[in-house]
C-alpha positions in Angstrom: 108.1 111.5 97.5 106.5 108.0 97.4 105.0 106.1 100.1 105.8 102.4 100.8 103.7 99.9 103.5 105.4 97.0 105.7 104.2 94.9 108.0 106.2 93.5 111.0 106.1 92.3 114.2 107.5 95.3 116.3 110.1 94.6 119.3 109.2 97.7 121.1 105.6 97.5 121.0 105.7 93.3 121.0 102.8 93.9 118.8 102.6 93.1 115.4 101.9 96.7 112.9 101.6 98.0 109.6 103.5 101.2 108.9 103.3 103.4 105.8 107.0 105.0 104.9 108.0 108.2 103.2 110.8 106.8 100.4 112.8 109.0 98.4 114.8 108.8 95.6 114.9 107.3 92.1 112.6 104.4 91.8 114.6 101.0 92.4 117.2 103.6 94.8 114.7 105.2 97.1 115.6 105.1 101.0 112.8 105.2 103.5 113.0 108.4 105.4 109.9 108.6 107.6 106.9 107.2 108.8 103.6 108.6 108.1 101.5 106.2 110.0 102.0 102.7 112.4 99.3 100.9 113.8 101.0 101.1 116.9 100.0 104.8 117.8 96.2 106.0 118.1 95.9 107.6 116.1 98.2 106.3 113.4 99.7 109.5 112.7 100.9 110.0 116.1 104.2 108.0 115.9 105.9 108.5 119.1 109.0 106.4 119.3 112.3 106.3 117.7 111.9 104.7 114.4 114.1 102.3 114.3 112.3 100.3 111.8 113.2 102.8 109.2 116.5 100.3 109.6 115.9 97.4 107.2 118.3 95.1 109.2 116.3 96.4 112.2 113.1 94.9 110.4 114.2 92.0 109.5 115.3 90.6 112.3 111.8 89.0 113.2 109.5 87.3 110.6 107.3 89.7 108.8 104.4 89.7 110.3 100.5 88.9 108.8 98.4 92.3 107.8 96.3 93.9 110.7 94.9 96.7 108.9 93.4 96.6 105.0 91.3 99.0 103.2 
């Protein structure tokens, strides 16, 4: 299993967030299919909603948004 970041402006939190996915698959086929952390949440790895934006189209239906978290 690989991992995968976004960032977005979030409809639900109105907020924008970076999240880091759990893809799987074959590289250039993998599907996200979870979340391991979002900014949202304090902590990070307490995601508590329901993770819509592992929907693309759900994603990008707002402009993605400018990184609020770097290390």
């Amino acid at each position: 299993m690989k991992t995968r970041h976004a960032a977005f402006s979030c409809a639900l939190t109105e907020r924008d967030v970076e999240v880091k996915f759990e893809a799987w698959g074959m590289p250039g086929l993998r599907r996200l299919c979870g979340i391991v952390s979002c900014t949202a949440f304090d902590p990070p790895t307490a995601v508590a909603c329901g993770r819509r934006c592992l929907d693309r189209a759900f994603r990008r239906q707002w402009q993605p948004a400018l990184p609020v978290h770097s290390r």
